[in-house]
Structure formats: structure tokens, C-alpha cells
N, C-alpha and C positions, 0 to 999 in steps of 0.2 A: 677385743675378742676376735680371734684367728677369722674363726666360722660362724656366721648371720648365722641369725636365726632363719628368716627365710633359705638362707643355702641347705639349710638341716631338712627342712620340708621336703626338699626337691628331693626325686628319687636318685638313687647311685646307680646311673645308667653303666658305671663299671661296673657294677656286681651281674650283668645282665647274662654275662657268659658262666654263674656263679648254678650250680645243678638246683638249686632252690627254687631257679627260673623256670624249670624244665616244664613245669608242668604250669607256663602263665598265671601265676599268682598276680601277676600284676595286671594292667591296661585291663582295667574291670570295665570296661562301658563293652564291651565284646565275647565276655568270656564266660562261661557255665560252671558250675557247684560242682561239675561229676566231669570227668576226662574221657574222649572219648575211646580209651583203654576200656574204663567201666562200664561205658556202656554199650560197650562190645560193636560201638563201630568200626575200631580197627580192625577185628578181625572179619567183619562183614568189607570191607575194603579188600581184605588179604583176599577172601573168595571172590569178591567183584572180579579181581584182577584175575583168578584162574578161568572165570565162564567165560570174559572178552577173548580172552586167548583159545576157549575151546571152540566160541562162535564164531570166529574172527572172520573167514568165509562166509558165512550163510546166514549171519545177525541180519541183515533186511527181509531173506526170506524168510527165517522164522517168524519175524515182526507179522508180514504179510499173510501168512500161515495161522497164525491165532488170529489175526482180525477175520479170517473167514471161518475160523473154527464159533467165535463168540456171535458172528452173524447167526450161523446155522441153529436154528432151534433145537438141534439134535444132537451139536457139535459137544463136543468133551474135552476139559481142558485138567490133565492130569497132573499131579504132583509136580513132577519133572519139570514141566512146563513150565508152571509157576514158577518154582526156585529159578529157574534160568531167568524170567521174565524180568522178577527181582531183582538180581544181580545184573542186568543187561538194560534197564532202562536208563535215561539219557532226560535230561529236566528241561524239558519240552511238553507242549502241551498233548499230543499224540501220544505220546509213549507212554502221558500220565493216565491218559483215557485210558491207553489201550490194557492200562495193568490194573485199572478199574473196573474194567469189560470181567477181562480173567480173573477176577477176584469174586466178582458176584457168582460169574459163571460155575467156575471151580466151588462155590459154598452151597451152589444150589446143588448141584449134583452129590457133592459131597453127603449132603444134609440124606438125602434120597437111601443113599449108601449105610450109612453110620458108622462107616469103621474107616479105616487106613487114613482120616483128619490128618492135613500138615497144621501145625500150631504157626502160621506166618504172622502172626501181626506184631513182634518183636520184631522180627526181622524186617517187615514192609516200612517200621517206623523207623529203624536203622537206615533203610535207604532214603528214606523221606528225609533223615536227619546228612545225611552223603550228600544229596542235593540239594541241600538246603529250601526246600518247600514247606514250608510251613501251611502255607493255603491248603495244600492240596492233603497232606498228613491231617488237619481239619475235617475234612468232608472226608475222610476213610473213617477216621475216628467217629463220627458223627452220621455215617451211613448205618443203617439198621438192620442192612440186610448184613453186616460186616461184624456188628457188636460183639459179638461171642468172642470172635480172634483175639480184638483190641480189649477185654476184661481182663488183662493181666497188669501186676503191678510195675514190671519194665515195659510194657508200650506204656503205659500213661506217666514214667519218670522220662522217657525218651521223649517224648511228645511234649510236655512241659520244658524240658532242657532246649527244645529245637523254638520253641515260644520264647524262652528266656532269651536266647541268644540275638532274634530277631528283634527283641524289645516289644513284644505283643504280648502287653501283661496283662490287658482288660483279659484276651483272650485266655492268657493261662488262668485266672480268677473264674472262668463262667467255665471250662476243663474242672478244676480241681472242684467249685462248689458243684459241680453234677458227678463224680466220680464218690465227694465226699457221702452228697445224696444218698448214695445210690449204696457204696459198699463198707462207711461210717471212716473214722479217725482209725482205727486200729489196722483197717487195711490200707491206708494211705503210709502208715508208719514214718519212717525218718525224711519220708519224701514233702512231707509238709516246711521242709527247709527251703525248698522250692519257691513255694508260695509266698512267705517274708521274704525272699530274695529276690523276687520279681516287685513286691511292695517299694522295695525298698530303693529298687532303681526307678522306678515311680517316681514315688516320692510327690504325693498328694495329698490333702487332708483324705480324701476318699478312701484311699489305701490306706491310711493309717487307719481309720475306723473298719476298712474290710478285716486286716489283721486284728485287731483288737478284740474285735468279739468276736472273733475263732479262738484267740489265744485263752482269752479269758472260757469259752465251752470247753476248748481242749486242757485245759489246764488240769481239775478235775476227775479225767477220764484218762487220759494218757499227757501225766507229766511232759512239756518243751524240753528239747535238748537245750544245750547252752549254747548252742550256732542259731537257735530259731529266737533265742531270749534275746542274744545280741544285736541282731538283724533288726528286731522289733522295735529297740531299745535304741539303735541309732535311729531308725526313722522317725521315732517320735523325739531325741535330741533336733532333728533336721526340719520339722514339724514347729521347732519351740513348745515342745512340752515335755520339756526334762525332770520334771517331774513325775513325770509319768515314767519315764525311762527307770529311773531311779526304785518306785516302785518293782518295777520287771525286772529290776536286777537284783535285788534283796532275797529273790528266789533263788536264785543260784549260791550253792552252801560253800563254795571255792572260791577264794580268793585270790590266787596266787595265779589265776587264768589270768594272763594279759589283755584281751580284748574287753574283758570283766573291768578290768583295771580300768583302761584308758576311755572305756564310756562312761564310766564313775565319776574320773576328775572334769573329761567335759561337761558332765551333767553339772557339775557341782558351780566347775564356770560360769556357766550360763545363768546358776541361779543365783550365785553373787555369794556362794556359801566355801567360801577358802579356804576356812579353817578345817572344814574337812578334809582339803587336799594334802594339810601336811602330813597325816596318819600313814597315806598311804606313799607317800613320795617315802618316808623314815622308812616304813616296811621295807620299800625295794633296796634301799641302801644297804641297809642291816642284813638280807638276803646276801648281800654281796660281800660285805664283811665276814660275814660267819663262813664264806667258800661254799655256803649251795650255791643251786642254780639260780642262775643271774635270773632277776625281772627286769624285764627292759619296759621303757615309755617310748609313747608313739612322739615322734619328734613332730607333727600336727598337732597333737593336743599341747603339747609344751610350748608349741608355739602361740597358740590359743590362749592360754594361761599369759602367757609374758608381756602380750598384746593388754591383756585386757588388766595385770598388773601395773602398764606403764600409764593408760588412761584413767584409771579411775582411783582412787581412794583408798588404797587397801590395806589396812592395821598388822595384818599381816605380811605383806608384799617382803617386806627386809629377809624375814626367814625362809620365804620361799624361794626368792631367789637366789637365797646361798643353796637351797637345797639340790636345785636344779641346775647349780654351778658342778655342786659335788658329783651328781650323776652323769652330767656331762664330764668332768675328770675319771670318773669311773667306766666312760663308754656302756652307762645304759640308755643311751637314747636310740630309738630304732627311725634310722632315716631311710629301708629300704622300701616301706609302703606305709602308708596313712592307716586307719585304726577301720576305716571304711573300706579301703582295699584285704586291712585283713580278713574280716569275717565272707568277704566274697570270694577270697580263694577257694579252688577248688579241693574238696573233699576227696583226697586219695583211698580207694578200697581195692588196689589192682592185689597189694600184698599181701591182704588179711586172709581169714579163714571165709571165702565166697560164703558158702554153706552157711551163712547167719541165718538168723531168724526171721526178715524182712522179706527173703526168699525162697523158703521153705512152704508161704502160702502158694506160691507161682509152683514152687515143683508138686505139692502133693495133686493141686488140681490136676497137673497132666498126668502126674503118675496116675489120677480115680479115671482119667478120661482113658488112657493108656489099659487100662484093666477090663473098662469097660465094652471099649472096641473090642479087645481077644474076647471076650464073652459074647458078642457078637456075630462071629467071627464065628468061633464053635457050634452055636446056634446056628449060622447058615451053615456049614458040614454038615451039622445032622441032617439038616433039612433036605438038602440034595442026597 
């Protein structure tokens, strides 16, 4: 045989310049669910880079300038201010203060007012997620005098992504269950993919029980996607409790998903039951026979399989392993990521239709807030 099987595992660091890459599908111990396209860091970047250019001169003195505006009991820190402050701080402890100063500042005063609100806490947790502070994105999130800002459903996906990245999964679990608390499963929507995804690089018995009985409340209530089934369904293969996997996967009414697939035959592996692995190895074949689209297998689970063929006892073993000869002559085996790299890739939404239903909660509130201020607004006219 040309090609080990271990070589088959290994990733094809040729395919790296391959546009599939573009968007770090792979080296999962680093990478997040959502791109920072989606979640509109790039273009808080693109503005970063226009304010440093318009303050390039006088960025110390304005710094300077608001710390004696936020001193002054009297002092007023208006819109402007902030969005500049925003895009102009530097992750440092001073500049994190000092946009902490301006944040409470600008809410008191605002609050006093009741109209012309900027909606910054999208944007504050975009730059927390720029500079990567997680700490400090924490304690804004978790200030009181702040909450109202940080109530929308992109600061607390942005805030979770900037947790996941750091690997601070207790923290995104005690985030998501006070958010869940507070605004149920229905306003969390597809962002609960989050939460297994942080489990799942875990990867504790703890976490596996924290997911579980969410999955199991939310099951009920609003149906799992097939990325949150997956996600759950390897943790508990990595657990040793493929059966349990095997359960959460029976829910899913598609078979012909590959990540569905390849947690199947692992599960099946592990629990020593092989006979069901050939149904599914025939399917993909026959797929490829008849000219649909190819099912490819995770070249890790096949190897998983071949291992555990060669060691032990298997009544079956003869036909499996012509099957997985033929799929190997056939070029379906996937040697560019593992079956646990794939469910961690990230979920592209740069090209769909924005306007989903996930954030249609986030626009109407500011439109009722937006209405609410002009009638405000008119009310102080008359009044003068």
C-alpha cells in the first residue's frame, strides 16, 4: 500500500494555499465558529484605521481631555467622543479604564436625556474582540450600570467568540447560562452552537453533563441544529460514551451529511458493533457509482476502524476492509481535516441574506428604541 494509513490522517499541508483554507477551517485549537467578516470586526478595523489617521496628532490629548472631562462631576462625554475613544484605544490598562470612565459617563448622562442613545456595545465588544481582552470585555459585560448596551444578541455572540478563542470556556458557560436566564433558548437562537463548541474543546466529564441537559431542555423547545448535534455527539464519543452519541445522532433525519456519517462509524467503533459500519461504508460507494455527489469518509475515523480491525477479532474485518480499499481506489477518503476539525470550522454567513431571523430581534429593538427617542424628541419641542 502506496499510502499508510497514518500518512492519510496527516493533514495535506499542500492543499494550504487551496481557497477552502481561506477562511482557517483547520488548526482548530485557535479558531472561532464565526469569521471575523461576520462579526463585523473587519469593518470595525477598517474604521479603527480611519480615526487613528484623523487623531494622529492630538490622540494624547484627547486621551488627556476626557480623563478630565470624566473627573469633572459636570463633565459631558458626547457621542463623538465615545466612537472616537472606541476606535482609538490601545490594550493597555489606562486606555481600558479610561473607556470605562466614558462609558459609564456618557450612560449616565445619556439616561438623564432619553433620546439621541448611541447603541455601542456591538461595537465596544468588537474592539474588546480587536484586542483581544477578554478580561476586560467581562467586567463591561457584567457592569450594571452598562447592561442595557450589552442586551443584544451580537454583543453576547461577539463576547462568547472572544471567550472561545481564549479558551475561557468555564467563562463562556456562566455568560451563556445568565444570558439564557435571563432572555430564554429562543433569544439565544443558533448562537447556542457556541456553547457545545466551547464544551467540546473542554472536553470534561463536567462539560459533557453541562451540554447535556441543555440539550436535552432545549430539544423540546427549539429543535438543535445538526452543528450543535455534532459537536455534542463527538464530545461524548471523547467522553467514552458512544452511546450516548449514537442516541443524539438518530435525531438528525439526513444521512447523507458527512460529519453525521463519520461520528456514526466512530461511535459504532468504539462500541465494537461493525456490522453497522458496513451499511454505511456501501451507501457512500453506491453514491459514487450512481454519479451523485461523492460522500467522502474522514481518513481519522478509517483509520480508527483499521486499527481497531487489525487488533481485535472481527467476523467482519475481511469485507470491511475490501470496502475501504474500494473507497480508497475511489478517492473518498478526506485527508484534509479530521471529523473533529470539521464540525469546528467556521460557519460562513458573510454571503447569505444578513436579514435572517436571528437578527431581526437585535434590529426591531433599536428600531422601538429609535421611535421611541423621536417621540421624545417632539415632546421636548412642544415643551420649549
Amino acid at each position: 500500500m502506496a499510502t499508510s494509513l497514518r500518512g492519510l490522517c496527516r493533514l495535506n499541508i499542500s492543499l494550504a494555499n487551496n481557497a477552502f483554507f481561506k477562511y482557517n477551517f483547520i488548526n482548530v485549537g485557535v479558531r472561532c465558529l464565526y469569521t471575523e467578516r461576520d462579526l463585523g470586526v473587519s469593518s470595525y478595523e477598517n474604521t479603527r484605521y480611519i480615526f487613528r489617521n484623523q487623531f494622529m496628532t492630538i490622540e494624547n490629548t484627547f486621551r488627556e481631555k476626557m480623563q478630565e472631562i470624566c473627573q469633572d462631576q459636570n463633565g459631558v462625554i458626547y457621542t463623538e467622543d465615545l466612537k472616537a475613544m472606541i476606535h482609538l484605544a490601545q490594550a493597555n490598562e489606562s486606555d481600558m479604564q479610561l473607556l470605562n470612565n466614558m462609558l459609564e459617563k456618557y450612560i449616565q448622562k445619556q439616561e438623564e436625556k432619553k433620546f439621541g442613545i448611541y447603541i455601542f456595545g456591538p461595537v465596544v465588544m468588537r474592539m474588546y474582540y480587536h484586542l483581544n481582552q477578554p478580561q476586560y470585555a467581562l467586567e463591561a459585560f457584567d457592569n450594571d450600570a452598562l447592561k442595557e448596551s450589552f442586551g443584544y444578541r451580537t454583543s453576547f455572540r461577539i463576547l462568547m467568540c472572544l471567550l472561545y478563542k481564549n479558551n475561557m470556556f468555564k467563562e463562556m458557560r456562566e455568560v451563556y447560562q445568565e444570558v439564557l436566564d435571563k432572555n430564554g433558548v429562543e433569544y439565544i437562537g443558533s448562537s447556542n452552537v457556541l456553547m457545545y463548541a466551547g464544551c467540546l474543546k473542554e472536553n470534561t466529564p463536567e462539560s459533557l453533563e453541562y451540554a447535556l441537559n441543555y440539550w436535552k431542555e432545549q430539544y423540546d423547545r427549539m429543535r438543535p441544529s445538526i452543528r450543535s448535534c455534532s459537536l455534542l455527539s463527538c464530545l461524548a464519543i471523547k467522553n467514552n460514551k458512544p452511546e450516548v452519541a449514537l442516541d443524539i445522532l438518530s435525531t438528525i433525519p439526513l444521512e447523507g451529511i458527512m460529519s453525521v456519517r463519520g461520528l456514526k462509524m466512530l461511535a459504532y467503533v468504539y462500541l465494537g458493533r461493525y456490522i453497522q459500519i458496513i451499511p454505511i461504508l456501501k451507501h457512500g460507494l453506491e453514491q459514487d457509482n450512481a454519479h451523485l455527489k461523492p460522500q467522502y469518509f474522514f481518513a481519522d475515523v478509517i483509520c480508527e476502524l483499521e486499527e481497531k480491525l487489525k487488533t481485535e477479532n472481527v467476523q467482519e474485518s475481511k469485507q470491511l476492509f475490501n470496502l475501504i480499499e474500494q473507497a480508497r481506489k475511489q478517492d473518498l477518503i478526506q485527508t484534509n481535516y479530521t471529523v473533529e476539525e470539521f464540525i469546528l470550522r467556521p460557519m460562513i454567513y458573510t454571503n447569505r441574506y444578513r436579514a435572517s431571523s436571528e437578527n431581526m430581534d437585535d434590529k426591531r429593538r433599536l428600531r422601538n428604541r429609535q421611535q421611541y427617542q423621536s417621540q421624545q424628541k417632539n415632546e421636548l419641542k412642544s415643551y420649549l
